[in-house]
C-alpha positions in Angstrom: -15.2 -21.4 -39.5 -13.5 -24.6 -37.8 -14.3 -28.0 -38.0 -15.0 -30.1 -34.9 -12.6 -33.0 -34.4 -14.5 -35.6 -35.9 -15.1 -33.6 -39.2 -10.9 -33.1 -39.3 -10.9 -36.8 -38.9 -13.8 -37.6 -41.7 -12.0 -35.4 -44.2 -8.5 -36.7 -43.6 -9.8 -40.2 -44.0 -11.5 -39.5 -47.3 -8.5 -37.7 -48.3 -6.7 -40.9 -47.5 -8.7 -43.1 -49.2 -8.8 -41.3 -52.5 -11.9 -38.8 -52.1 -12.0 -35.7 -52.7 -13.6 -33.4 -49.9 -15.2 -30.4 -49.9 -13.4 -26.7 -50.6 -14.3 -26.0 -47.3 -12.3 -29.0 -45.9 -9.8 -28.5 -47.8 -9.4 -25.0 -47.0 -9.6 -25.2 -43.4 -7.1 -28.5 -43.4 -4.5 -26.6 -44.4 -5.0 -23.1 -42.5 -5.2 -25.7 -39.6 -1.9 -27.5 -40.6 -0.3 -24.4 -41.2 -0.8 -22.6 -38.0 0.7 -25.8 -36.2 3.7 -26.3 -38.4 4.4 -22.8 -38.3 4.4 -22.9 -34.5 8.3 -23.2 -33.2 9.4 -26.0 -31.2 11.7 -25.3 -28.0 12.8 -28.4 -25.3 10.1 -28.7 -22.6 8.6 -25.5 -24.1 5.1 -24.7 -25.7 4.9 -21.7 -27.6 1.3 -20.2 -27.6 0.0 -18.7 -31.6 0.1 -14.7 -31.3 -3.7 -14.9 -32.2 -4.1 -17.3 -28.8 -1.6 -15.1 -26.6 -4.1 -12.4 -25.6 -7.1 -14.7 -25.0 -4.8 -16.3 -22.2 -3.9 -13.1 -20.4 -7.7 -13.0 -19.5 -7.6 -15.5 -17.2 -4.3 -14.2 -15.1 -5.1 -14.5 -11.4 -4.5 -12.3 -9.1 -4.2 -11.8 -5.3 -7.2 -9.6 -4.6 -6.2 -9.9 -0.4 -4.1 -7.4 -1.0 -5.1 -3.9 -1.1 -3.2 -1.3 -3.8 0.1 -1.2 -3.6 1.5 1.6 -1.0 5.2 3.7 -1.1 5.2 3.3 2.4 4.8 -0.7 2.2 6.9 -0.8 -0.4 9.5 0.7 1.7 8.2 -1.4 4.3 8.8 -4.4 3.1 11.9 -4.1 1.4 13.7 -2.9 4.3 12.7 -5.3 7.2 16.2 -6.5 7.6 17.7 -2.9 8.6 17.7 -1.8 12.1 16.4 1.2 13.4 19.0 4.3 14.0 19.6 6.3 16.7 19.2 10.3 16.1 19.2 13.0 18.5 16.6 15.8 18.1 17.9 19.4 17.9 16.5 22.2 19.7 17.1 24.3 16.6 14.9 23.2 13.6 17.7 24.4 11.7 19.5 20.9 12.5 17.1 18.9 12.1 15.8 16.4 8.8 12.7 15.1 10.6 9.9 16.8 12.4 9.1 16.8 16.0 11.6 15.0 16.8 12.2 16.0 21.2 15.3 17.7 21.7 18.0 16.6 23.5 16.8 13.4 22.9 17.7 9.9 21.3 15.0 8.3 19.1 15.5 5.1 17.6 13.8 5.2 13.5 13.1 3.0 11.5 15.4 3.5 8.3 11.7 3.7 5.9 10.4 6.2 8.1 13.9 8.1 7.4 13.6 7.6 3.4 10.1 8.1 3.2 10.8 11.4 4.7 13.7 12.5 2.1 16.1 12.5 5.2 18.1 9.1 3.8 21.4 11.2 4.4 20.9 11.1 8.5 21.6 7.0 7.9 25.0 6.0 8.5 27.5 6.8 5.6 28.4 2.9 5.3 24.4 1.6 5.2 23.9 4.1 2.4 26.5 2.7 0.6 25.4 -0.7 0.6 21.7 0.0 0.5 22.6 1.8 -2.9 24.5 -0.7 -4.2 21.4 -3.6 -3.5 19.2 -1.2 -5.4 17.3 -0.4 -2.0 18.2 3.3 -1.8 15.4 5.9 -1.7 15.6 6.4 -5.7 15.6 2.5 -6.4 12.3 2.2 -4.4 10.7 5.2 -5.7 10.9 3.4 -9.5 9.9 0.1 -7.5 6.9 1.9 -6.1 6.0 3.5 -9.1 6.4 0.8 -11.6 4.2 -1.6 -9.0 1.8 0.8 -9.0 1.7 1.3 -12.8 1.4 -2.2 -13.3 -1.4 -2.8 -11.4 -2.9 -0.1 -13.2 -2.9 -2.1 -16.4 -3.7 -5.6 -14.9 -4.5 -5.9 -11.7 -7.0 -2.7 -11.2 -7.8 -2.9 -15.4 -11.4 -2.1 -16.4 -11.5 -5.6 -18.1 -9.9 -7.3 -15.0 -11.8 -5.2 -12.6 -15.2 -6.1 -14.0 -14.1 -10.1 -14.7 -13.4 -10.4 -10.9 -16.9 -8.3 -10.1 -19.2 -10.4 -12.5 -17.0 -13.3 -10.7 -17.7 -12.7 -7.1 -21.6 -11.9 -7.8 -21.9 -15.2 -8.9 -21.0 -16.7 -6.0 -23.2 -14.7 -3.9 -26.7 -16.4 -3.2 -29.3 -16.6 -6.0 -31.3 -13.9 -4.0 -29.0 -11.4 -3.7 -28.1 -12.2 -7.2 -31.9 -11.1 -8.7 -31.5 -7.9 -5.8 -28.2 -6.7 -7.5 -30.0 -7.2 -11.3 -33.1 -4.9 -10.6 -32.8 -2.3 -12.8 -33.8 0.3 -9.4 -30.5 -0.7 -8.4 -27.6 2.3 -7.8 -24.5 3.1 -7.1 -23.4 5.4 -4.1 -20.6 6.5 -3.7 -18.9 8.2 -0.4 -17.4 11.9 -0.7 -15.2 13.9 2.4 -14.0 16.8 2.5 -9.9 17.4 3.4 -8.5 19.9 4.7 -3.9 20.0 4.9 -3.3 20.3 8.4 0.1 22.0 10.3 0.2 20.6 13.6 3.4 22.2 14.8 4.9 25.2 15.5 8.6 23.8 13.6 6.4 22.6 10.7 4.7 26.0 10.5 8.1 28.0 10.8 9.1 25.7 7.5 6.3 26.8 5.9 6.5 30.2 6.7 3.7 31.2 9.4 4.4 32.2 12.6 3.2 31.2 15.7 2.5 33.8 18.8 3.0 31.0 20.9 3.9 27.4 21.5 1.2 25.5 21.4 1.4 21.6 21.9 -2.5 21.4 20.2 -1.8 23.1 17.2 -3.6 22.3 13.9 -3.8 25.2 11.7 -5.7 24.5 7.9 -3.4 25.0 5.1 -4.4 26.0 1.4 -8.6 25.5 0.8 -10.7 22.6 1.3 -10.7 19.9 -1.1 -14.0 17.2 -1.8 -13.0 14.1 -2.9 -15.0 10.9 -4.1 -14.3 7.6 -2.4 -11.2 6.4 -4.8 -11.0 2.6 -3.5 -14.9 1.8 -2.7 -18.8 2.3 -3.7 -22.0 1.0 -2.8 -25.2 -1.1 -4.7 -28.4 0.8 -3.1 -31.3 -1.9 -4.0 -34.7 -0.4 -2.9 -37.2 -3.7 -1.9 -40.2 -4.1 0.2 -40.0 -1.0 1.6 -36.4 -2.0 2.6 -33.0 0.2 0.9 -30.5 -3.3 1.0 -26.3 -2.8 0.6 -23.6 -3.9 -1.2 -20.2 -2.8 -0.8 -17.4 -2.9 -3.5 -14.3 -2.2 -2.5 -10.3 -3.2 -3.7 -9.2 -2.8 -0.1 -12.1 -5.5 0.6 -10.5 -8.9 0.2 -14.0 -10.3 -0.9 -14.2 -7.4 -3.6 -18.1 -7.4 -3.2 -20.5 -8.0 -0.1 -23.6 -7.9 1.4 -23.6 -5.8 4.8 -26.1 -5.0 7.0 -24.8 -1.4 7.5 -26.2 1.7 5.5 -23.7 2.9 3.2 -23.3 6.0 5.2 -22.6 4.5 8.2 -20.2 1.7 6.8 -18.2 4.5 5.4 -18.1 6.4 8.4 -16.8 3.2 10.2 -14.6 1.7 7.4 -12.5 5.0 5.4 -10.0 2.8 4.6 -12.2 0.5 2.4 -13.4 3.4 0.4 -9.9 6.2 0.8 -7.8 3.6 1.3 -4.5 5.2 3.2 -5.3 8.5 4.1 -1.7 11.0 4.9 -1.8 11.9 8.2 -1.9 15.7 6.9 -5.2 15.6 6.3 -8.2 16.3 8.0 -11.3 15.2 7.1 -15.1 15.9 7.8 -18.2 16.3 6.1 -19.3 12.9 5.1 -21.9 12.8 2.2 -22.9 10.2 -0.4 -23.2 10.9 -3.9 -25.7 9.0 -6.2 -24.5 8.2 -9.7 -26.0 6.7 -12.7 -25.6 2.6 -13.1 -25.4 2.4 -16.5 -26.5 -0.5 -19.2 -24.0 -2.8 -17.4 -23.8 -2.4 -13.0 -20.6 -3.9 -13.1 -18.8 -2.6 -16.3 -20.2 1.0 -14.4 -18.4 -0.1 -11.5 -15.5 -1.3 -13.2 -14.5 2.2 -15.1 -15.5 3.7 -11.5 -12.9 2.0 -9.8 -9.9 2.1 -12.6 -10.4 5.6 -12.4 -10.3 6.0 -8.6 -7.2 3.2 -8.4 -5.4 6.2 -11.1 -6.4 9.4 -8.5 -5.2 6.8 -5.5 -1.6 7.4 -6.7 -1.5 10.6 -4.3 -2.8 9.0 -1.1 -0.4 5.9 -2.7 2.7 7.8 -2.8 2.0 9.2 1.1 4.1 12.3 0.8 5.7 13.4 4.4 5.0 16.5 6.2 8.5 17.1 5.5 8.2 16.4 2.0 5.7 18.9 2.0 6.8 22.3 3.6 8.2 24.6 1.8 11.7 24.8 2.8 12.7 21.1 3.4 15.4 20.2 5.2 16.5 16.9 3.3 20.2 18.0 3.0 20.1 18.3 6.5 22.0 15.1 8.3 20.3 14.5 11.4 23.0 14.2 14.5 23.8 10.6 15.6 23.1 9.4 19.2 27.2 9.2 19.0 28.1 12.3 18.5 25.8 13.1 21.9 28.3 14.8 25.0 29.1 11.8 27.2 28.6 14.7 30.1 24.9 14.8 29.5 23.0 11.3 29.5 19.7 11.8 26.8 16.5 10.9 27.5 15.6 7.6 25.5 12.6 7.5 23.4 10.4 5.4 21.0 9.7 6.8 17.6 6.0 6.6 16.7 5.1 4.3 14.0 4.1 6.2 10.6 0.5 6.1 9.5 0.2 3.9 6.9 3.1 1.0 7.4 2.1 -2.5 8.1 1.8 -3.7 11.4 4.5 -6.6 10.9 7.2 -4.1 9.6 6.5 -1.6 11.9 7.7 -3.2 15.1 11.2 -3.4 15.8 12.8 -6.4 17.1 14.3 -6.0 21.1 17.2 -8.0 20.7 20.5 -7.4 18.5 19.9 -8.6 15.1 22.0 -8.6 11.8 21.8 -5.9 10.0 21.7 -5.1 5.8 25.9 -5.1 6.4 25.7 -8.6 8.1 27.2 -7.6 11.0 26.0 -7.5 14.8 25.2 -4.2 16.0 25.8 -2.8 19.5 23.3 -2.8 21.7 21.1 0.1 22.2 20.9 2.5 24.6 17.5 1.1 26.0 19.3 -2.5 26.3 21.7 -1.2 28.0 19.4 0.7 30.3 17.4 -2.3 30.5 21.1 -4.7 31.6 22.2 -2.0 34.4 19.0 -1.8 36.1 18.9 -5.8 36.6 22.3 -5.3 38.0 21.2 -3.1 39.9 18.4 -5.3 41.6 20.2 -8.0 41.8 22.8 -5.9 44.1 19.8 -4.7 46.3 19.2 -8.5 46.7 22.1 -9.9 47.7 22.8 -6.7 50.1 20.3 -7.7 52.0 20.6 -11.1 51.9 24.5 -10.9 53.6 24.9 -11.1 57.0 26.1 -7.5 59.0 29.7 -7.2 59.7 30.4 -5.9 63.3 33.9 -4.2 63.9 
């Protein structure tokens, strides 16, 4: 039991003035003395009691505009200041790191596509070096990854945390929708697809061991057996009224959490995967859309709470994003991938763009055009497409002044 301020105050003052108060005063005068004098004092620093500490991580805000943490953003994001590299593809698949790369060919990558896909030792010898020692190899950013992801696990994405922010956001909805979410007809939906591990060419299926009859550029050949999976990121309130089914989506890739739409749930999900599966790996097909009713429990948003801790846990595979090189069975990540340097001088390549991996923000996907510094602080060279881009100006500005000049007669 504790006393309100003005009952600490009455008791002291009787104390003072010779009275002697109550057992219960007295009792919880000193446990209330003691737990401040036992409290240690640092300069400009408050410590909080043990027995207040935990009540305080309950309020811990987080930045709910961000959907669950990614290997390929982390990646991403931590290696923004490295320029792409130039690799040449090999016509044997024996030479080559990366998949479907075109032979003969120089690709610029971007150094995260070139971790992500275990092929780190096709970067240049002296950017490995100094990647390493920052911490930003491939290994350093695996444990970054992985520790993110854990701890999100615990705070972030908690059951506790997870049903504070839902019970949160419902109160801010309107007072209508509020006494629509409470009916006790009220459910939860939640999506399901059905995946399928896709090979879509004929190197990838060489490294796994199947062989082709024939090249063919439209390849997609099903791999393993089919796999159903519930929505890991996302369900859906159903509340029947009026002759009327009305929808709310929850979602951790949502950056409202939880919202009215107008949509049916089925297709909302069929429109918006990535609320609900969040990054899907490009291996994967999927198909077969279907919604599964589950039971709402004493408490709709404890319910939804577990539901979603649980899916943010199975998210770790679609999280980590393993590569289609990764994957095969016979991976080529001790292979180095040739250098656009070491290409004959005789034989001018064909420049190309690399695609931009599924998955990797938009901002740290693109590339800039002009030299930058790189993670070694120096200026690199300019590229080959630069260079193509320099000579054919020179090239049109000759034209012009040719014709410009005035013919010479002899």
């Amino acid at each position: 039991m504790y006393l309100s301020l003005g009952e600490w105050l009455t008791a002291a003052l009787a104390f003072t003035n010779g009275l002697t108060p109550p057992d219960m005063y007295v009792h919880e005068m000193s446990t209330t003395l003691t737990r401040v004098t036992s409290v240690p004092i640092h300069d400009n620093a408050i410590t909080i009691p043990p027995q207040d500490l935990a009540s305080s991580h309950t309020h811990t805000a987080f930045d709910w505009s961000r959907p669950p943490v990614t290997r390929a953003r982390v990646f991403a994001e931590r290696l923004t200041d490295v320029r792409p590299v130039c690799v040449v593809g090999s016509r044997d698949d024996r030479e080559n790191c990366l998949l479907d790369l075109p032979a003969d060919a120089r690709t610029h990558v971007s150094a995260s596509r070139l971790m992500l896909s275990g092929c780190e030792s096709s970067l240049p010898a002296p950017l490995r070096a100094l990647l390493t020692q920052e911490g930003r190899n491939a290994s350093a950013l695996e444990r970054t990854f992985s520790e993110t992801f854990a701890a999100e696990s615990r705070g972030q994405f908690s059951v506790s945390a997870l049903e504070r922010r839902l019970t949160e956001r419902l109160r801010e909805l309107s007072p209508a929708m509020r006494r629509l979410v409470s009916r006790t007809d009220a459910y939860i939906e939640i999506p399901q697809l059905t995946f399928f591990r896709l090979i879509t060419s004929e190197r990838e299926a060489r490294r796994h061991g199947i062989r082709v009859p024939s090249p063919d550029p439209n390849l997609r050949l099903h791999s393993g057996d089919p796999e159903v999976r519930d929505a890991m990121l996302g369900a859906y309130i159903r509340i029947p009224f009026q002759g009327w089914t009305h929808t709310v989506l929850v979602s951790l890739a949502s950056p409202l959490t939880i919202e009215p739409i107008r949509q049916n749930s089925r297709a909302h999900a069929k429109a918006h995967r990535h609320q609900m599966f969040g990054d899907v790996p490009e291996y994967f097909e999927t198909t077969n859309l279907r919604m599964r009713a589950i039971p709402r429990g004493e408490n709709l948003m404890r319910t939804l709470a577990e539901h979603l801790h649980e899916g943010h846990q199975h998210y770790r595979e679609f999280a980590y994003g393993a590569t289609r090189e990764m994957l095969t069975l016979t991976p080529h990540s001790h292979i180095r991938q040739r250098a656009c340097q070491a290409f004959p001088r005789d034989r001018p390549p064909v420049v190309t763009r690399e695609s931009v991996p599924r998955g990797l923000p938009a901002q740290a996907a693109a590339a800039p055009a002009a030299p930058t510094r790189g993670a070694s602080g120096q200026i690199n060279a300019p590229t080959a497409s630069e260079m193509a881009q320099a000579l054919a100006e020179l090239e049109r500005l000759d034209q012009h002044y040719r014709s410009q000049s005035r013919p010479r007669f002899g």
